[in-house]
Biotite code that builds the C-alpha atoms (Angstrom):
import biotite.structure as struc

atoms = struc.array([
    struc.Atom([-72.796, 138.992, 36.879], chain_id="A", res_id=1, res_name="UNK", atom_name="CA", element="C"),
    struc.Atom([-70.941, 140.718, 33.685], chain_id="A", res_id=2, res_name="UNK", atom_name="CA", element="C"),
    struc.Atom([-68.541, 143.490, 35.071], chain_id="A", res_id=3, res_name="UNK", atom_name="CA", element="C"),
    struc.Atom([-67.898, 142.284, 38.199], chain_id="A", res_id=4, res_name="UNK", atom_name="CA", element="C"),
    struc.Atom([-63.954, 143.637, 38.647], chain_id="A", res_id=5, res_name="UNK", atom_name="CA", element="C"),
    struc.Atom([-61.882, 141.588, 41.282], chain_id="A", res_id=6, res_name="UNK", atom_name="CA", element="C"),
    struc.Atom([-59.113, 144.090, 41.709], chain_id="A", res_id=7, res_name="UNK", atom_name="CA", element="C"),
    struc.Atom([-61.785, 146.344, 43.017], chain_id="A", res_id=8, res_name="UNK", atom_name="CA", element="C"),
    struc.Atom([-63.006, 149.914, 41.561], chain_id="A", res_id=9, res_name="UNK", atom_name="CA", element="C"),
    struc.Atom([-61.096, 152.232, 44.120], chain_id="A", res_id=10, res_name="UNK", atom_name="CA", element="C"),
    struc.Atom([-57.977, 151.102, 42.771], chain_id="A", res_id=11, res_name="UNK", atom_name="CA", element="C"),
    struc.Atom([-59.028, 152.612, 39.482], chain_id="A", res_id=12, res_name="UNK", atom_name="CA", element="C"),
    struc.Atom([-59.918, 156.036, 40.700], chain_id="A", res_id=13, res_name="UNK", atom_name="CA", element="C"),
    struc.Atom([-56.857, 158.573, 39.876], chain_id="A", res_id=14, res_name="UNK", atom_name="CA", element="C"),
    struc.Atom([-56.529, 157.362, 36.774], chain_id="A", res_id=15, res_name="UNK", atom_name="CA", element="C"),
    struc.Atom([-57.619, 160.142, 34.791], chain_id="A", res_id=16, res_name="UNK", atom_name="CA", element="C"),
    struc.Atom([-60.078, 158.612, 32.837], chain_id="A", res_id=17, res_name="UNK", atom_name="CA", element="C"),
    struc.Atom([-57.040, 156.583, 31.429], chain_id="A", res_id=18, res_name="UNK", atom_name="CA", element="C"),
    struc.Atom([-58.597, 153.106, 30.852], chain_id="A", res_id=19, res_name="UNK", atom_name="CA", element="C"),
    struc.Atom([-56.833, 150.008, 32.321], chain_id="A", res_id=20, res_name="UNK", atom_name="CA", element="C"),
    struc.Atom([-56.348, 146.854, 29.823], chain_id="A", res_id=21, res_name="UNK", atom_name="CA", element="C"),
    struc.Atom([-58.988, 144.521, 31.636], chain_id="A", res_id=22, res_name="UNK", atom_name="CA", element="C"),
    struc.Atom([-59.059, 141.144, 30.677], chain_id="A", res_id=23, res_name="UNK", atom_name="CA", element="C"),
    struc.Atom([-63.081, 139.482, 30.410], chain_id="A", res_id=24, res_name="UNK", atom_name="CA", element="C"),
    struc.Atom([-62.788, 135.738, 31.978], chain_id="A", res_id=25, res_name="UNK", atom_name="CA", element="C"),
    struc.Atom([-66.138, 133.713, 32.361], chain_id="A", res_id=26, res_name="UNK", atom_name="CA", element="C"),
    struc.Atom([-66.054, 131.464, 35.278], chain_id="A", res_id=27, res_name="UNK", atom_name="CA", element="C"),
    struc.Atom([-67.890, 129.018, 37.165], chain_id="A", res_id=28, res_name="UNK", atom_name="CA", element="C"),
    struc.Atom([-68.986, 129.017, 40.461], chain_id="A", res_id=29, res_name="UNK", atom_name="CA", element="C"),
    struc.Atom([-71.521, 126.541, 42.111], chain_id="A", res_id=30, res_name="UNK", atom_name="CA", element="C"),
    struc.Atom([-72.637, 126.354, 38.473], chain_id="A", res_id=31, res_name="UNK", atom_name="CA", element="C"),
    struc.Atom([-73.420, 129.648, 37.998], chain_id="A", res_id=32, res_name="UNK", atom_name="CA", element="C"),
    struc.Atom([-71.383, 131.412, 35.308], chain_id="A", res_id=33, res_name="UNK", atom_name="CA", element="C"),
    struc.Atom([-69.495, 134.845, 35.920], chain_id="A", res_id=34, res_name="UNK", atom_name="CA", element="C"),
    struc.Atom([-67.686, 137.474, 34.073], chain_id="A", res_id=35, res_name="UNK", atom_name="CA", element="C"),
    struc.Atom([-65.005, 138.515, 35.534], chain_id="A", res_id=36, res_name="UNK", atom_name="CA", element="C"),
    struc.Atom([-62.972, 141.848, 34.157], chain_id="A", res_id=37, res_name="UNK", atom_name="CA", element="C"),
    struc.Atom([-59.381, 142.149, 35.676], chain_id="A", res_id=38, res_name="UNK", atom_name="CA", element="C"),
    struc.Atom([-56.443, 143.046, 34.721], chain_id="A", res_id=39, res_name="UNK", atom_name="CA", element="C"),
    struc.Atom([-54.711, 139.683, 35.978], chain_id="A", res_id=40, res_name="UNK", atom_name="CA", element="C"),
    struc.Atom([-54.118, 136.659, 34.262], chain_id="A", res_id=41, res_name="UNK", atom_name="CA", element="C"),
    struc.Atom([-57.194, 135.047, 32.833], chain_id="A", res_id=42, res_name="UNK", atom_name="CA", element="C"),
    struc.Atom([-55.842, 131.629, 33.907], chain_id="A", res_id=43, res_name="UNK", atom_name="CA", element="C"),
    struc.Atom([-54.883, 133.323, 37.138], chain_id="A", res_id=44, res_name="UNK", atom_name="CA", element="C"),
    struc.Atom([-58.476, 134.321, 37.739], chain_id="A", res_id=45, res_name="UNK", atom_name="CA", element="C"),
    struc.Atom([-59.909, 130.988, 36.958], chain_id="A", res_id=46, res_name="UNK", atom_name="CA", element="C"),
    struc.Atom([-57.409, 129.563, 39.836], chain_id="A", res_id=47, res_name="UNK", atom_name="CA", element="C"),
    struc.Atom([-59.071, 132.403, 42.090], chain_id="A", res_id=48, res_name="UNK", atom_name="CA", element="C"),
    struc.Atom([-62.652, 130.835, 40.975], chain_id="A", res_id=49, res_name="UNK", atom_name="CA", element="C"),
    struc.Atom([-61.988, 126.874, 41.337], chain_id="A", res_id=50, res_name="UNK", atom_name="CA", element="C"),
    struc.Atom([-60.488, 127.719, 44.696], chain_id="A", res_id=51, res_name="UNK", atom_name="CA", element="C"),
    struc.Atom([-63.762, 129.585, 45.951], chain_id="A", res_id=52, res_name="UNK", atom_name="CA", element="C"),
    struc.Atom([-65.945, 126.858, 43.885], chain_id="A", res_id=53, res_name="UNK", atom_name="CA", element="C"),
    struc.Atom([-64.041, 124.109, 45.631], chain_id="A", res_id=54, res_name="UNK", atom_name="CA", element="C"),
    struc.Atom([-64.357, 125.833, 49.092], chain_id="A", res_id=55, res_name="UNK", atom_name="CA", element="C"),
    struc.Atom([-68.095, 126.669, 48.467], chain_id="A", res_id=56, res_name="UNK", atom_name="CA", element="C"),
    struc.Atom([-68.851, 122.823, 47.691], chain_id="A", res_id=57, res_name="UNK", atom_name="CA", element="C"),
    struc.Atom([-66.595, 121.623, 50.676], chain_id="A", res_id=58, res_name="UNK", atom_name="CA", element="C"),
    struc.Atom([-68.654, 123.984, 53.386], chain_id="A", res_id=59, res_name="UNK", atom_name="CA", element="C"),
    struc.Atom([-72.006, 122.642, 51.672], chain_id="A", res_id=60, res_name="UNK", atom_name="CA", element="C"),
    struc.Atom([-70.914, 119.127, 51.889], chain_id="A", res_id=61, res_name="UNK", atom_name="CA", element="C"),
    struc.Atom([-70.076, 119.644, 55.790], chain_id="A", res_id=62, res_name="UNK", atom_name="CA", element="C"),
    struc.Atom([-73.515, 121.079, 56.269], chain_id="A", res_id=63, res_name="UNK", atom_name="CA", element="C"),
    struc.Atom([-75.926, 120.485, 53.449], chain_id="A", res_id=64, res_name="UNK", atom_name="CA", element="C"),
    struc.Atom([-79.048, 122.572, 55.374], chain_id="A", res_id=65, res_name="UNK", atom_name="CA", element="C"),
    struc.Atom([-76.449, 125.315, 55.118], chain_id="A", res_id=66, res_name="UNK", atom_name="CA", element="C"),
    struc.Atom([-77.598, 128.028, 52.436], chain_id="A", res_id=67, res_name="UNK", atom_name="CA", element="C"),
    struc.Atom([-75.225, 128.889, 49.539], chain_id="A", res_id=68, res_name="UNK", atom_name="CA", element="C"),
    struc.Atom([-75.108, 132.169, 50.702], chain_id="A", res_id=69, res_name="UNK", atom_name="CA", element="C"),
    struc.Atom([-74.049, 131.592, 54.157], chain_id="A", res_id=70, res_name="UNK", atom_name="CA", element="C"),
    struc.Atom([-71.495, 128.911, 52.730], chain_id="A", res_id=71, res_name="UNK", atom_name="CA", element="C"),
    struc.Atom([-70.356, 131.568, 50.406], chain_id="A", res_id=72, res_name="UNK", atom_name="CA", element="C"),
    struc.Atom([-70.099, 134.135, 53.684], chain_id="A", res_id=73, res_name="UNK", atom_name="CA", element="C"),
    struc.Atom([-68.234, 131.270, 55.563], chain_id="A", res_id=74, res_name="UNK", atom_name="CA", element="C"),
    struc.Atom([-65.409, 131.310, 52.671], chain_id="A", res_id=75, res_name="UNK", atom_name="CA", element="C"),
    struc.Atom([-65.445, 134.575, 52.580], chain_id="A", res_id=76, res_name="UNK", atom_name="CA", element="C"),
    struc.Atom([-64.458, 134.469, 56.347], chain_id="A", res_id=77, res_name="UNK", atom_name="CA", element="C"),
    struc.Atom([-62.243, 131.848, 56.275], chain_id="A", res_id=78, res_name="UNK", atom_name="CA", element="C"),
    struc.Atom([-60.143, 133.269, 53.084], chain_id="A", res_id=79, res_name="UNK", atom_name="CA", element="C"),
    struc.Atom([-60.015, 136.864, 55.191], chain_id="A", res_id=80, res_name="UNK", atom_name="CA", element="C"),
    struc.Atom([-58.422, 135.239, 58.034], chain_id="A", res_id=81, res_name="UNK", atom_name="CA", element="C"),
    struc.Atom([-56.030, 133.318, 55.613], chain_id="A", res_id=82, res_name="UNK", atom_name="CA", element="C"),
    struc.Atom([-55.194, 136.606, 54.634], chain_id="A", res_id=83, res_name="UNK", atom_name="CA", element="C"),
    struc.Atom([-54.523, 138.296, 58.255], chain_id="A", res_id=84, res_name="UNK", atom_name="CA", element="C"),
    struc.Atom([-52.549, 135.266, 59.289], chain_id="A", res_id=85, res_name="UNK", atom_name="CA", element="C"),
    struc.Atom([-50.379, 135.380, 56.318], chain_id="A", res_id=86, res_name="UNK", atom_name="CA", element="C"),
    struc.Atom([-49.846, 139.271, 56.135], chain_id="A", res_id=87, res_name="UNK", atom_name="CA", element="C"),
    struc.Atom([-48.667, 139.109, 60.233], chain_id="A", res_id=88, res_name="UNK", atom_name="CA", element="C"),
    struc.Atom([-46.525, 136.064, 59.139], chain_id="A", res_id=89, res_name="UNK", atom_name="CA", element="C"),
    struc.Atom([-44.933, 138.594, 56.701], chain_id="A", res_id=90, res_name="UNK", atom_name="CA", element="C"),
    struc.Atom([-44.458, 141.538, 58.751], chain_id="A", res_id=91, res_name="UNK", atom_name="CA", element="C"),
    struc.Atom([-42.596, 139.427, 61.067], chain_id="A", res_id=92, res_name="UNK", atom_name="CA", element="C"),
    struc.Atom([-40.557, 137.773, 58.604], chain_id="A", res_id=93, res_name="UNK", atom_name="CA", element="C"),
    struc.Atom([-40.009, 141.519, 57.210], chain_id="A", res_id=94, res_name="UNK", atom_name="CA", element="C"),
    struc.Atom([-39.122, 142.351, 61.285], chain_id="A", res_id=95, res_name="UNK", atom_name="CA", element="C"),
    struc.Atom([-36.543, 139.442, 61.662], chain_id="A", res_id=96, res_name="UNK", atom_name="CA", element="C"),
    struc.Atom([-34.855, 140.649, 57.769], chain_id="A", res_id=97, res_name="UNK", atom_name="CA", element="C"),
    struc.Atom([-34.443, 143.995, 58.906], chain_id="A", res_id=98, res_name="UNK", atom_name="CA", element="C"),
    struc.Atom([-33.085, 142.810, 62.555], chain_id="A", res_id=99, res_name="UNK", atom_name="CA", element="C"),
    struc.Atom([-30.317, 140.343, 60.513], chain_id="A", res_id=100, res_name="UNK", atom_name="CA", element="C"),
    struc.Atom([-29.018, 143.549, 58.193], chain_id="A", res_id=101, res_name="UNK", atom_name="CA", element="C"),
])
């Protein structure tokens, strides 16, 4: 999938027409190669992709009638609430800093 952009095309809008440095990383995922443009660190990105690969595989290995693209919407899930937990985690870390000041 050449072009796919991980930082996500809104972020890009207002620019201008000023083009952003993007960086082209090809991954692998479930054995299917990707080309990733971002402006992160191409190492960085292939993290991103052998954490998602690794998930992917682990869901399918739990449940291997499961269909890689309801695996791949499982992740998906299970990274988002990851995400939730960690950003409440950090507005009440953020609530107990500006209590101690």
């Amino acid at each position: 999938m050449a072009g796919d952009d991980i930082r996500g095309a809104a972020r890009d809008w207002g620019t201008g027409g000023a083009e952003i440095k993007k960086n082209r990383v090809t991954v692998s995922i479930m054995d299917e190669e990707y080309t990733i443009r971002a402006d992160a660190d191409p190492e960085y990105v292939k993290l991103l992709a052998k954490a998602v690969d690794e998930r992917i595989r682990a869901a399918l290995a739990t449940n291997p009638r499961l269909a890689r693209s309801r695996a791949a919407i499982l992740v998906c899930l299970s990274l988002a609430d990851e995400l939730e937990k960690l950003k409440g985690r950090y507005e009440e870390l953020m609530h107990m800093v500006e209590e101690a000041r």
